[in-house]
C-alpha positions as CSV (number, residue, x, y, z in Angstrom):
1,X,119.1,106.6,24.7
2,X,118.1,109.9,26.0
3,X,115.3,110.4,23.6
4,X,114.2,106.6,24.5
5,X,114.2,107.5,28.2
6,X,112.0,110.6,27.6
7,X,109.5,108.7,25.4
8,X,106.5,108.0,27.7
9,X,106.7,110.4,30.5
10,X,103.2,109.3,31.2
11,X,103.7,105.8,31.8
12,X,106.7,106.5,34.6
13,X,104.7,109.3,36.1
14,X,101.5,106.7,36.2
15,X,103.7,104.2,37.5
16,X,105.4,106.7,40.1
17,X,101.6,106.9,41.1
18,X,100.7,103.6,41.2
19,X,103.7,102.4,43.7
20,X,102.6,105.4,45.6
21,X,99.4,104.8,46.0
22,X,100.5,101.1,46.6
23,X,102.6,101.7,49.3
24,X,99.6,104.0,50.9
25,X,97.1,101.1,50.5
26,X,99.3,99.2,52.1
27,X,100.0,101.3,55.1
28,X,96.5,102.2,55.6
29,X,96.1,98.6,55.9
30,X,98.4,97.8,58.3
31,X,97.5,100.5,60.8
32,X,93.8,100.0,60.4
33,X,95.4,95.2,61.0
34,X,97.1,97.0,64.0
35,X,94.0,98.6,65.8
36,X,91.7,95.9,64.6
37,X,94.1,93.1,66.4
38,X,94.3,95.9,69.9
39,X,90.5,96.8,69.9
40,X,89.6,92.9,69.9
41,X,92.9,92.4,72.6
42,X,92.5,94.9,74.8
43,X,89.7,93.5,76.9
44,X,91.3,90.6,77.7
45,X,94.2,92.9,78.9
46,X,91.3,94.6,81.6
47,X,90.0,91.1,82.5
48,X,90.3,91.7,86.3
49,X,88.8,95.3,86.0
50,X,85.9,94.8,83.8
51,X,85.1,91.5,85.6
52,X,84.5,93.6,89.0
53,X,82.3,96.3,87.4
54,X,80.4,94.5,84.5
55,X,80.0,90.8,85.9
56,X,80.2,91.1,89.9
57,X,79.0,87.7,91.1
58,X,79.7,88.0,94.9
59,X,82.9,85.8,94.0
60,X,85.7,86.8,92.3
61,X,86.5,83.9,90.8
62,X,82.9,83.6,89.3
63,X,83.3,87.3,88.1
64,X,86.2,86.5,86.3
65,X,85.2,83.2,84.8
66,X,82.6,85.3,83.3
67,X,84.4,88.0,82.0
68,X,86.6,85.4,80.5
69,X,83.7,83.5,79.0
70,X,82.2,87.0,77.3
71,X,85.7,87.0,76.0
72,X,85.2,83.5,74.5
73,X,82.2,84.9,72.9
74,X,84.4,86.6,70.4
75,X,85.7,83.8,68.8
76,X,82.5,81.9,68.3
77,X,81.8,84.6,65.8
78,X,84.8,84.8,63.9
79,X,83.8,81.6,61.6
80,X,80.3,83.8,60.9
81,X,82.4,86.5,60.4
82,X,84.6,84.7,57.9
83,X,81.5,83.8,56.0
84,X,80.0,86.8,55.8
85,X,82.8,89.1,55.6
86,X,85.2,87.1,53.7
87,X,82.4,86.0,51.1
88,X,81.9,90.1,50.4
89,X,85.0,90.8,49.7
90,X,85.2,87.8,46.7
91,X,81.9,89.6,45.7
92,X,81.8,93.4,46.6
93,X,85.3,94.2,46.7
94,X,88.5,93.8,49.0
95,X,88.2,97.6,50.3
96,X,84.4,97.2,50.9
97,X,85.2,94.4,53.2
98,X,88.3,96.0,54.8
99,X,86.4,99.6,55.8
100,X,83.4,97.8,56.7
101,X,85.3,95.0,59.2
102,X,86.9,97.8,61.0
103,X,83.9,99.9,61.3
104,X,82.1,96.9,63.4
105,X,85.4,96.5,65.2
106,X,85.2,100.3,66.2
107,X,81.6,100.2,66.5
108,X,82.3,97.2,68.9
109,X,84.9,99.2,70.9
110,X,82.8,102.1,71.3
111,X,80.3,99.9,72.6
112,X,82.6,99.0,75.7
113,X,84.4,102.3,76.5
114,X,81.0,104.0,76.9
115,X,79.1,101.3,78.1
116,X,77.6,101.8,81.6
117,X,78.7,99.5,84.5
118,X,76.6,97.3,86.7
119,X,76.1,99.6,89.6
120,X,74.7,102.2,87.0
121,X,72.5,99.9,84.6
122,X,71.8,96.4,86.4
123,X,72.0,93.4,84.2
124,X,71.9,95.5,81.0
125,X,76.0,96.4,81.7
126,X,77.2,92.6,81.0
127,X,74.5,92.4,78.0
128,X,76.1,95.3,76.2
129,X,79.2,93.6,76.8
130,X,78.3,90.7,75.5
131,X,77.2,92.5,72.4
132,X,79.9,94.3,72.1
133,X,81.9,91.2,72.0
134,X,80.1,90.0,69.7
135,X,80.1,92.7,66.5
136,X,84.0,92.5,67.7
137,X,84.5,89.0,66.8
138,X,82.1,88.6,63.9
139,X,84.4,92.1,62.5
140,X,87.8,89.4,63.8
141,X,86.0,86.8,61.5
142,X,86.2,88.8,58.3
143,X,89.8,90.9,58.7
144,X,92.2,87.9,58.1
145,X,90.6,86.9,54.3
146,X,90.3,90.8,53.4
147,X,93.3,92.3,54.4
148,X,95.6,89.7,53.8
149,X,93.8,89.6,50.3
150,X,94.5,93.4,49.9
151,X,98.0,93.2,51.6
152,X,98.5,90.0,48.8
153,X,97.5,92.1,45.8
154,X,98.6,95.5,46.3
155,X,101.6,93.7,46.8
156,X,104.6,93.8,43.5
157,X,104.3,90.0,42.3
158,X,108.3,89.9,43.9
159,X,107.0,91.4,47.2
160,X,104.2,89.0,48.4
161,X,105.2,87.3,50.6
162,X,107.2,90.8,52.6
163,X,104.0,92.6,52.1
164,X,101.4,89.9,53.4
165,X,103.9,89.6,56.4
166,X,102.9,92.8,58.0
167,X,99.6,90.8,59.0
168,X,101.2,89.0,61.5
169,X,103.7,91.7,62.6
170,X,100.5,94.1,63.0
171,X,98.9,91.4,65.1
172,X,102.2,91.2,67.2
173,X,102.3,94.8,67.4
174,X,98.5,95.0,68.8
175,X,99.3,93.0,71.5
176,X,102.4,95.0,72.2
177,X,100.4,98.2,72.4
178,X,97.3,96.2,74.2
179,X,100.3,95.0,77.5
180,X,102.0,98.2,77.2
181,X,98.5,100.5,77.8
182,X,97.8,98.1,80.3
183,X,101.0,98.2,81.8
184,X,101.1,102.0,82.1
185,X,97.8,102.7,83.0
186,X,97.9,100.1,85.8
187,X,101.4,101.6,86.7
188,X,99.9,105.7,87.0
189,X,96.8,105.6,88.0
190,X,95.3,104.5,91.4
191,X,92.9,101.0,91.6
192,X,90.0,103.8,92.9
193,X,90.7,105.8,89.6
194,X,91.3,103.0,86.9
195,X,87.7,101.3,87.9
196,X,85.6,104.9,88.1
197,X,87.5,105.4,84.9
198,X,90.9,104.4,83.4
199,X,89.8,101.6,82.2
200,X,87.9,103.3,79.6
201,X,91.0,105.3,78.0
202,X,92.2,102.2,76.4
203,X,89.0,101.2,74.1
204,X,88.7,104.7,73.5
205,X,92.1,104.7,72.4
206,X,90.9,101.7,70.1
207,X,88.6,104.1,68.5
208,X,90.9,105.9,66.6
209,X,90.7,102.7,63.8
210,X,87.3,104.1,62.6
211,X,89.3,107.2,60.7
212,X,91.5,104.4,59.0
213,X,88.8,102.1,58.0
214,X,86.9,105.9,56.6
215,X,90.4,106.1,54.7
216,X,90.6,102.9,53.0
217,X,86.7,103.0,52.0
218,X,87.1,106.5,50.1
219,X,90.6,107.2,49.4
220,X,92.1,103.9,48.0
221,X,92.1,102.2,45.5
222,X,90.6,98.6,44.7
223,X,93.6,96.0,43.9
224,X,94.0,95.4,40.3
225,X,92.8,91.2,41.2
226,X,89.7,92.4,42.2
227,X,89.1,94.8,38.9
228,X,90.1,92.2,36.5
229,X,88.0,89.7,38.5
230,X,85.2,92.2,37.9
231,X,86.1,92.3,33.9
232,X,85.7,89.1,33.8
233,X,82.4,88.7,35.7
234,X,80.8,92.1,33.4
235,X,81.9,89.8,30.0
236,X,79.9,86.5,31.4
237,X,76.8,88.2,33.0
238,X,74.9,84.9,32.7
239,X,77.1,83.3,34.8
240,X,76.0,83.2,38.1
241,X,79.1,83.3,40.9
242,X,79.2,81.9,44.7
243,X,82.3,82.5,46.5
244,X,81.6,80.0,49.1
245,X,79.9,77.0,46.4
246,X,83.5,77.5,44.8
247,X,85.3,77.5,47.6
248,X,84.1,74.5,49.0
249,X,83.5,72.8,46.0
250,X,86.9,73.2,44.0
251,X,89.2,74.4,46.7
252,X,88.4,72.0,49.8
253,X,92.1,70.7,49.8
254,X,93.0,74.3,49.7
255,X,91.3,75.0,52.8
256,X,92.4,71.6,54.4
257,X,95.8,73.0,53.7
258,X,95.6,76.5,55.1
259,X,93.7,75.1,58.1
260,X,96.4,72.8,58.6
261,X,99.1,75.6,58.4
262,X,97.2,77.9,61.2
263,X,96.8,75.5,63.8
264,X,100.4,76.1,64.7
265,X,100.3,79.3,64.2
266,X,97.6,80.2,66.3
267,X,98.6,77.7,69.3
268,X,102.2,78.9,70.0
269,X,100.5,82.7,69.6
270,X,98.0,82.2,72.0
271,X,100.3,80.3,74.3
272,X,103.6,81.7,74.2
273,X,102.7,85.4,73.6
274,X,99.3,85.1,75.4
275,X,98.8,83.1,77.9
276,X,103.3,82.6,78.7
277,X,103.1,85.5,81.2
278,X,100.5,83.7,83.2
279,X,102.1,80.2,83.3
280,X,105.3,81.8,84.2
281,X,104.3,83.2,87.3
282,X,102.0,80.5,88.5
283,X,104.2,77.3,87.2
284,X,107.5,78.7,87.4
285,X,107.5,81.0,89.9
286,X,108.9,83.8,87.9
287,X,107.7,87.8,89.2
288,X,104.8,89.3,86.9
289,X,107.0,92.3,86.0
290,X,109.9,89.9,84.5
291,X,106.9,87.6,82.8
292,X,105.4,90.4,81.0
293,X,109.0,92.0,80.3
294,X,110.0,88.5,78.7
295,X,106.8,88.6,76.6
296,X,107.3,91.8,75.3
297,X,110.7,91.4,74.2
298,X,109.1,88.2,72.4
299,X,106.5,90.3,70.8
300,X,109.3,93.2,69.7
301,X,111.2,90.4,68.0
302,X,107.8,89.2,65.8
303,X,107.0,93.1,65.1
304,X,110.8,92.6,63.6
305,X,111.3,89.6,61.9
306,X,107.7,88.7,60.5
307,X,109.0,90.7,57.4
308,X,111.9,89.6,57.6
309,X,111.4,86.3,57.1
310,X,108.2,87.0,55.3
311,X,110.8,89.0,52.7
312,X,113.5,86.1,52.5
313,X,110.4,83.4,51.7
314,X,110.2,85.9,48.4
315,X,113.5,84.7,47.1
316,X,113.3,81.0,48.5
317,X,110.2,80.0,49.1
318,X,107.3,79.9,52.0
319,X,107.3,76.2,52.6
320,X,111.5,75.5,53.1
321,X,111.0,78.3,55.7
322,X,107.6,76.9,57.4
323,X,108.9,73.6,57.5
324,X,111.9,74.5,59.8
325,X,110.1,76.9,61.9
326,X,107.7,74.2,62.2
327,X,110.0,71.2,62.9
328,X,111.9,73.8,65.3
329,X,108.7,74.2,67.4
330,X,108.4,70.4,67.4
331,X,111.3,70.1,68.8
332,X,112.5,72.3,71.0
333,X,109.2,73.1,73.2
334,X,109.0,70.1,75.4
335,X,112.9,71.3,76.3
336,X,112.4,74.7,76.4
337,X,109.8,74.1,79.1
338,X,111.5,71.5,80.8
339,X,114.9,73.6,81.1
340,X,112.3,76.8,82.6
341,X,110.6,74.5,85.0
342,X,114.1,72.8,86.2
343,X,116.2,76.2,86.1
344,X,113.5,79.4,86.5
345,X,114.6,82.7,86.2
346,X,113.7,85.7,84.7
347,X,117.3,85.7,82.5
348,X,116.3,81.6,81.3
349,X,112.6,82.8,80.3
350,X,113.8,85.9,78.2
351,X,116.4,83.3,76.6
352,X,113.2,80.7,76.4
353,X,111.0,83.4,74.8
354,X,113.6,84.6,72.0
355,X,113.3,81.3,70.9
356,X,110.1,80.5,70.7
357,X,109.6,83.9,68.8
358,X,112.2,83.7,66.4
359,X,110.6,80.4,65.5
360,X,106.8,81.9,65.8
361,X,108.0,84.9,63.4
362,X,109.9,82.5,60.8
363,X,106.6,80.4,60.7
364,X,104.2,83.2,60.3
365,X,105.8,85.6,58.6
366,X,105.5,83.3,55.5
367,X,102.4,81.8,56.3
368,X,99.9,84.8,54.9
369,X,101.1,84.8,51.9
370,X,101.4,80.7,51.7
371,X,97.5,80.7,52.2
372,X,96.4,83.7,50.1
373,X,98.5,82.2,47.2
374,X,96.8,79.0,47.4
375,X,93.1,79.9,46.3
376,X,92.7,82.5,42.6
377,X,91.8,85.8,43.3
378,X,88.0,85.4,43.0
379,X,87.5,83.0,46.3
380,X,90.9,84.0,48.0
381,X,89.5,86.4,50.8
382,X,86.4,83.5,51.6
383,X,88.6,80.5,51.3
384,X,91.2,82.6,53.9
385,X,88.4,83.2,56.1
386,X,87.3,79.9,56.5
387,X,90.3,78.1,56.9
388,X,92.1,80.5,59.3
389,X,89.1,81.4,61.3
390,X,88.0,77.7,62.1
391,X,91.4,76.7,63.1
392,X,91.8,79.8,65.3
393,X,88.6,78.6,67.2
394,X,88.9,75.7,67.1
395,X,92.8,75.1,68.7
396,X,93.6,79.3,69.5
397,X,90.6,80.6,71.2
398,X,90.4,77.2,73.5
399,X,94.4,77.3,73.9
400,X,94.2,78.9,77.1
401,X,91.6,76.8,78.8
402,X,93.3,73.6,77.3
403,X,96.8,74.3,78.5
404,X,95.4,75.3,82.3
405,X,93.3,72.0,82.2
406,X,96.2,70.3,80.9
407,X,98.3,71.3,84.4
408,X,95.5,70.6,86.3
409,X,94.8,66.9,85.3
410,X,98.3,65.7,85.0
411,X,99.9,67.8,87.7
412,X,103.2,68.6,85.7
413,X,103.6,71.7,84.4
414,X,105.5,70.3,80.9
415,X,101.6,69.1,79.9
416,X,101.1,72.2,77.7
417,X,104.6,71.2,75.7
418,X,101.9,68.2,74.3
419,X,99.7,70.2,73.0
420,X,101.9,72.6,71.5
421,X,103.7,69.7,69.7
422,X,100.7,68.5,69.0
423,X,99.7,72.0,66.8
424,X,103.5,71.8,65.2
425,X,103.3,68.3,63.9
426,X,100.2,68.7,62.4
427,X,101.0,71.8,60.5
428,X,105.0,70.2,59.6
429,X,102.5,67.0,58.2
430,X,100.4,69.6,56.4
431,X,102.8,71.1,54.9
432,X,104.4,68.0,53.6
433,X,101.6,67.0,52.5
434,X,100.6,70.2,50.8
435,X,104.1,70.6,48.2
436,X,102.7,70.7,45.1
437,X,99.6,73.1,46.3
438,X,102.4,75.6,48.2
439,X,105.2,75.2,44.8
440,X,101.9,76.5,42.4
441,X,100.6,79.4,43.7
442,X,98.0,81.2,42.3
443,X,100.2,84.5,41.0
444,X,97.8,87.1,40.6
């Protein structure tokens, strides 16, 4: 036995390696998810701010409609993004895709924290902006497909689903990081000295993703998928390959399916950990220190349990989990809200918001790994991209503005539990719909 175990030195030491450099892959990725997720955030965090020196309209209401708007702009480009971006990694590679998505982002970033204001360069301030904003979300466009892809395959076959978690646990953490700069900068420094300049440290704060994306693109290595998939492209040369014609053509009900899955997703993030501070103080009453304290604490307990629930869908499965985290949203909004608006208080909206997240994080903590596994490797980065990206613009970018118009046209402040439902039972259809796609993954 001791002769067997000394055998092949080589192959443990080269294994040793390869979970090594795994593991770094895999961190690299997550940090460079984490300030991808901040750096397209963060503006919305500096709404008020950036609205008086970039967009000042002689109303402040106007001024912040357009600041708002220009941060709209972001999400019109993430299904161009998606294209583009997803498309090369299927093509180029996922680590081409990866480095090159958060160098826009930073590039993006940069853009903002050194762009000059109004008072200094007229109506060329709002233009670079707008600019800005839009490398950021045509970079937002392409991250999902290639680092989820890269998060997927990196991953031990056993492991998916913990390691494609860390997607939405890095998107939680951004906005963590996003309120709490906010928070603290707003808290120490003077309104005279955040608008000459505090409101800069934060995006160039951001900037410190360039350095990660440099990392990926020259110090790891490409996931074996994406090698073999170049193997077998090098043995059938004459064979000409489009991700997207594939995609589309083979793999529509694929990308039915994972558009399905997101619109849940992306509703109850961009309402409950997005816009929930907001509609607690204006509809419930509630101070904006306790609403934002409540909303963190929701975001702490995603950073948490995305992986763990993302780990336990390893052992039995991503759709039993998905299907009560969605039925659980279905549920228990419309009483959730109903209890908040009957009985406000900061105690109730912290017990509210532990809910809602514990239910967010078992639905999405799954949920990468559910739509990476149900395209091969070749198209899974485009087919990703499409479907996530579409559904995020579609029913997350406009969640905001449909919630608020919601209140407004019906007068009661339980309007946004219909919408929210609405996003649950379509993805708790979908994914009964969807069994024998989710039960087959692709494996590799």
């Amino acid at each position: 036995m001791t002769q067997l175990a000394s055998t092949h030195p080589d192959r443990d030491v080269a294994s040793t390696s390869g979970m090594l450099s795994g593991r770094r892959a895999v961190i690299a990725a997550v940090a460079g998810n984490t300030l991808e997720w901040y750096d397209f955030a963060v503006y919305g965090f500096f709404a008020l701010t950036l609205a008086k020196l970039f967009f000042p309209a002689g109303d402040a209401t106007t001024s912040l409609l357009l600041t708002v708007a220009t941060f709209g702009v972001g999400f019109i480009m993430r299904p161009v993004g998606a294209l583009v971006l997803g498309t090369l990694a299927d093509r180029r590679g996922r680590k081409l895709a990866l480095s090159l998505t958060i160098l826009l982002m930073a590039l993006g970033t940069a853009m903002i924290g050194f762009a000059p204001t109004y008072a200094t360069a007229g109506a060329w301030a709002p233009a670079i902006i707008v600019l800005a904003r839009l490398i950021q979300g045509f970079s937002a466009g392409g991250e999902i497909g290639g680092a989820t892809a890269f998060l997927v395959e990196h991953a031990p076959p056993e492991r998916r689903g913990l390691y494609a978690s860390w997607q939405q646990a890095s998107q939680a953490g951004a906005l963590l990081l996003g309120s709490l700069t906010g928070a603290l900068l707003t808290g120490l420094l003077p309104q005279a000295d955040l608008e000459a300049w505090g409101w800069r440290i934060p995006f160039l704060i951001g900037l410190l993703i360039a350095p990660v994306g440099l990392y990926i693109r020259f110090r790891v290595s490409e996931t074996d998928a994406f090698k073999a998939i170049l193997r077998e492209r090098a043995a059938r040369p004459e064979a000409a390959f489009s991700p997207l014609r594939e995609t589309l053509g083979q793999h529509r009900t694929a990308v039915l399916a994972g558009f399905g899955i997101t619109i849940a997703w992306t509703v109850c993030t961009y309402f409950f950990l997005v816009t929930m501070p907001t509609y607690a103080v204006r509809q419930l009453g509630v101070p904006q220190s306790a609403s934002l304290l409540a909303n963190s604490i929701g975001l702490v307990l995603i950073v948490v349990l995305a992986p763990i629930f993302g780990g336990w869908s390893d052992k039995v499965g991503r759709r039993p989990i998905m299907l009560v985290a969605a039925f659980g949203l279905l549920v228990s909004c419309w009483p959730l809200l109903f209890w908040l608006s009957t009985h406000p208080g900061v105690v109730n909206l912290i017990l509210a918001q532990i809910v809602i997240s514990v239910l967010i994080a078992a639905f999405s903590g799954p949920a990468p790994a559910a739509m990476a596994e149900l395209y091969p490797p070749a198209m899974r980065s485009t087919g990703l991209s499409i479907a996530y990206n579409l559904a995020v613009t579609i029913f997350g970018g406009f969640a905001p503005f449909i919630t608020t118009w919601l209140i407004l046209q019906t007068g009661s402040s339980l309007a946004p539990a219909w919408y929210v439902m609405l996003a649950a039972a379509i993805s708790l259809i979908t994914l009964l719909a969807s069994g024998s796609l989710l039960r087959a993954p692709f494996g590799r």
